[in-house]
N, C-alpha and C positions, 0 to 999 in steps of 0.2 A: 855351777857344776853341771854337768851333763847327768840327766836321770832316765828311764824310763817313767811316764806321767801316765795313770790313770785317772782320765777326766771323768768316769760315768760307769755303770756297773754293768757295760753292753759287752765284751770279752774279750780274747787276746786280738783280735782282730783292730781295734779300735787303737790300741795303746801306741805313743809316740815317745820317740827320744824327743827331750827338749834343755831348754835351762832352766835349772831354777836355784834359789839360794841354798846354798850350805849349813848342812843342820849343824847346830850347839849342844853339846853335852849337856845333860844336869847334872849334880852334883855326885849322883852314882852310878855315871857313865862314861862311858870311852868313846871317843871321834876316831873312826876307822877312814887313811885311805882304802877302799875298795881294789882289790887287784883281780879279784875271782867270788863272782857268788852262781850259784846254783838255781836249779829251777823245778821245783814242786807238784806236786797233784794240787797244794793248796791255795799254790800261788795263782793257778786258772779258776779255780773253782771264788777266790777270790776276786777277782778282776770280772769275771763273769756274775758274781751277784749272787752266788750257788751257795757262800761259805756260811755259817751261822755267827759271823759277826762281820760286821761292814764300816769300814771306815769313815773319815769325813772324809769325799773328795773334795779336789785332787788329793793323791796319793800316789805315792812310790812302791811298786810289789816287790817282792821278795822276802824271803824268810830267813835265809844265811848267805854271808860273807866270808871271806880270808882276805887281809891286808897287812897295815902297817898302821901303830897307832899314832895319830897327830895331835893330841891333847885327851887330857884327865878333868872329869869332874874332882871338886874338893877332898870328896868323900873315899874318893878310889885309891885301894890301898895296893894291890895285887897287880897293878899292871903302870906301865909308865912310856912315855913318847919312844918310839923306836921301837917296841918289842909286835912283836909277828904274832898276828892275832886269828881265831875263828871266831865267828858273832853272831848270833842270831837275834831275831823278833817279827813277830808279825807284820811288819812292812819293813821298809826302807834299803833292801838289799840292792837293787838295780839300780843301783847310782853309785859316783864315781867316792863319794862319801856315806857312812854310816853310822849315828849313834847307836849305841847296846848298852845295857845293862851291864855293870860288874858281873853280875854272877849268868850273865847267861855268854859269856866271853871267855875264852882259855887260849892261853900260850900255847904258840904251835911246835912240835917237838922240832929236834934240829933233821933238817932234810926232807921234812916233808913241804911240798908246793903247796901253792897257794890254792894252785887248781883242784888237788886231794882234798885238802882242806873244808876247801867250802859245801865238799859232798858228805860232811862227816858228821855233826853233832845233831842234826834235826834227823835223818835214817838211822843211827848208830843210838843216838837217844830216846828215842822212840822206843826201838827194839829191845832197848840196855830196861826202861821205864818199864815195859811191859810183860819182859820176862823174870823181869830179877826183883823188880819190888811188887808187881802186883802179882803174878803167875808164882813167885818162888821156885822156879824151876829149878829141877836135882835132873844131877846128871847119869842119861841113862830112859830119862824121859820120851817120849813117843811126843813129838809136835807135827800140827801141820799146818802150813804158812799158804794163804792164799795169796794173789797177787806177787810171787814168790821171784820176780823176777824184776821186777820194782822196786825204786829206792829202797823204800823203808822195806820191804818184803826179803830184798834180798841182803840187806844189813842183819836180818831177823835169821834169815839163814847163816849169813855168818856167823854172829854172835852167837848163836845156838851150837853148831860144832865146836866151837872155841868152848862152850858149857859140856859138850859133852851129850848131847840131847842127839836124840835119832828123828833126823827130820823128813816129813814128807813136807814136797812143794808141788805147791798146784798152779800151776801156771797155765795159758791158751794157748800155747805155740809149740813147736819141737823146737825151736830156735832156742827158748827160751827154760825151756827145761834142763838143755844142754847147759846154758849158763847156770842153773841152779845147782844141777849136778855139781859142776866147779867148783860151787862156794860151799858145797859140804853136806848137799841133798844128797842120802841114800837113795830117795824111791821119788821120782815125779810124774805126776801127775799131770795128762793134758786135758782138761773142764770141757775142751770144745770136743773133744773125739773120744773122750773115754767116757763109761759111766761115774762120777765120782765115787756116789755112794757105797758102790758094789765092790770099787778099786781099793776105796780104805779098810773096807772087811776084808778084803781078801788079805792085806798087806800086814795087817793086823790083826791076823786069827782071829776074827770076826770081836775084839775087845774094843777096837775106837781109839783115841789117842786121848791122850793124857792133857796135851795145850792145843788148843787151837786160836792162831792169832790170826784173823781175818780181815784182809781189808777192802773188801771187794763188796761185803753186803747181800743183800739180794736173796736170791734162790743158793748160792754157795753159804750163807751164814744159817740158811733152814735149812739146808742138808747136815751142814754136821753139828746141827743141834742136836743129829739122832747118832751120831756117833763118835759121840763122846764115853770115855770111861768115869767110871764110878769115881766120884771126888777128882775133877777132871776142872779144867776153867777155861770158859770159852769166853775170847776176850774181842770184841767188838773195836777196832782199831780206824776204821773209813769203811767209807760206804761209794768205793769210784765205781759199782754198776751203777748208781743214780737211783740205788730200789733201799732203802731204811726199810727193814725187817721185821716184822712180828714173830715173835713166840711162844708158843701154848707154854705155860707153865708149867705140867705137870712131865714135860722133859727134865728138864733140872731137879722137878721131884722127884722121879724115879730113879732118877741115876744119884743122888745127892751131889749134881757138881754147880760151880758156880759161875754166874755171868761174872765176870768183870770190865770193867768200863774201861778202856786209855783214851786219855786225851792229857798229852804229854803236858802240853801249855799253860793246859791251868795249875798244874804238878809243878812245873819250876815256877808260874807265878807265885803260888802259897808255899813252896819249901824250896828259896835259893840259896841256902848252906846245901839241903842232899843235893840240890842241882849243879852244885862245884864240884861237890866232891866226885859224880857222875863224871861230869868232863873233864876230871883230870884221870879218873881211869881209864875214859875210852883216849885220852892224847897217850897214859901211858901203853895200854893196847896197840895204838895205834903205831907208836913207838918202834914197838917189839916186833913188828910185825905180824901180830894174833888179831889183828882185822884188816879186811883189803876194801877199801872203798872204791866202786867200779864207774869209772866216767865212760859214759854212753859214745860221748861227742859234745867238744869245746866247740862256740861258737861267741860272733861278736856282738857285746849290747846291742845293736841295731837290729840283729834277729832274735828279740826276744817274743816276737810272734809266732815265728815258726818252731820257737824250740815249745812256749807253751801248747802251740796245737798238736806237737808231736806227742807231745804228755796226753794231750788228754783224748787223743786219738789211741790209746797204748802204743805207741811207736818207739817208746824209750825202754833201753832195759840199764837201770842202774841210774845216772845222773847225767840230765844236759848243763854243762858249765857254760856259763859267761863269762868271757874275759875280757876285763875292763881296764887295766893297765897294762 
């Protein structure tokens, strides 16, 4: 089968379409044809050697799929040959086939593509992970979403409107503000021309916000350490400045609010009953149309180098798709 091949941890640059053999389910898994998968902050940072876990090479990147399923592990009770699938995991998405996991795999509702599909449960999960089980966010809430024009950042904005939450989005561009606006940003923020600090006082009667999901790091995750509200949760999400963060602790003392950590991945590794049950309310959201998944620009397996350098360039607002059948 046709894959994209990561020989070596040197970056999108290096990476080849080639052939190579067709993966085998295990017993609690699904064999996806690949019609459409997506392309990541994770999946450069991957391939480039950046990520804090590395695979064996060779290796196939990608993190999510949509397809069609072509065989069942033993064990797999919830899905069967023929039904229309979304999929994720840590590799294997840029090929023309894909094992997943039962539980990180959902039926895809009727009429959405495959293209949609494949931009949905790694942004949309993430956001769903990080507002609702570890934030508990009530609606009426003051968030502010950096990277806000970003896969995951702007699923965070959606899924946030859809809760009812009053969002500011900080994004770098007026381009991309405009986008945010869209998905349900009250007030955005541009990090390169405005002052942040000074912008979220003002916007917020000098009180701070209530969630901050941040996925940029850096100087944007020490600024609104200091403007956070009292019993507030400031949730460390990525770090795509390339800067990991320090912070005084006596921030979160004085305000009584709390870090929280997301890292979706190890959350459906150790809990994949909530992690079903998650994906089948974001297919039924998705459903209903109360989230809109935003494709950037489809392109062909063979330019899976220029879509990851457009990621990690920020050149993308929302999801570059692959399409593989």
């Amino acid at each position: 089968m046709r894959a994209v091949i990561c020989n070596a941890f040197t970056g999108p640059k290096d990476l080849r379409v080639g052939e190579i053999d067709a993966p085998k389910p295990k017993s609690n898994e699904i064999l996806v044809d690949v019609h459409a998968a997506s392309v990541c902050f994770m999946d450069q940072l991957l391939v480039s050697g950046l990520y804090q876990m590395r695979p064996p090479t060779p290796f196939v990147p990608g993190t999510e799929a949509a397809g069609i399923v072509v065989a069942v592990g033993d064990k797999v009770t919830r899905f069967k040959v023929g039904d229309r699938v979304a999929c994720s995991g840590w590799t294997g998405a840029h090929a023309e086939q894909m094992v997943a996991r039962e539980s990180s795999s959902v039926k895809l509702p009727e009429g959405v593509t495959f293209e949609k599909a494949a931009t949905v449960w790694h942004n949309y999960g993430t956001a769903y992970y990080a507002l609702i089980e570890c934030a508990h966010a009530k609606a009426g809430e003051t968030l502010f979403v950096s990277g806000a024009a970003g896969g995951i950042g702007l699923a965070a904005v959606d899924l946030a409107r859809h809760l009812g939450l009053r969002v500011i989005a900080g994004v770098g561009s007026d381009d991309k503000a405009n986008l945010a606006r869209d998905y349900g940003a009250s007030i955005a923020i541009n990090y390169r021309s405005e002052d942040l600090r000074e912008r979220v006082k003002a916007v917020t009667s000098g009180e701070g916000v209530d969630i901050c999901f941040d996925n940029v790091g850096g100087a944007i995750f020490e600024q609104m350490a200091r403007l956070m509200k009292w019993g507030g949760r400031l949730m460390p999400i990525g770090f795509t400045s390339g800067q990991v963060p320090s912070l005084p602790m006596n921030l979160p003392l004085l305000k009584n609010y709390s870090i929280v950590g997301v890292f979706v991945g190890a959350w459906l590794d150790k809990f994949p009953e909530k992690a079903t049950r998650m994906n089948d309310t974001l297919a039924q959201l998705l459903a209903e149309g109360k989230i809109r998944p935003h494709i950037d620009r489809i392109l062909p397996l063979e330019q899976v180098t220029d879509a990851m350098l457009a990621v990690a360039e920020r050149k993308v607002q929302g999801r570059i798709v692959l399409k593989i059948r």
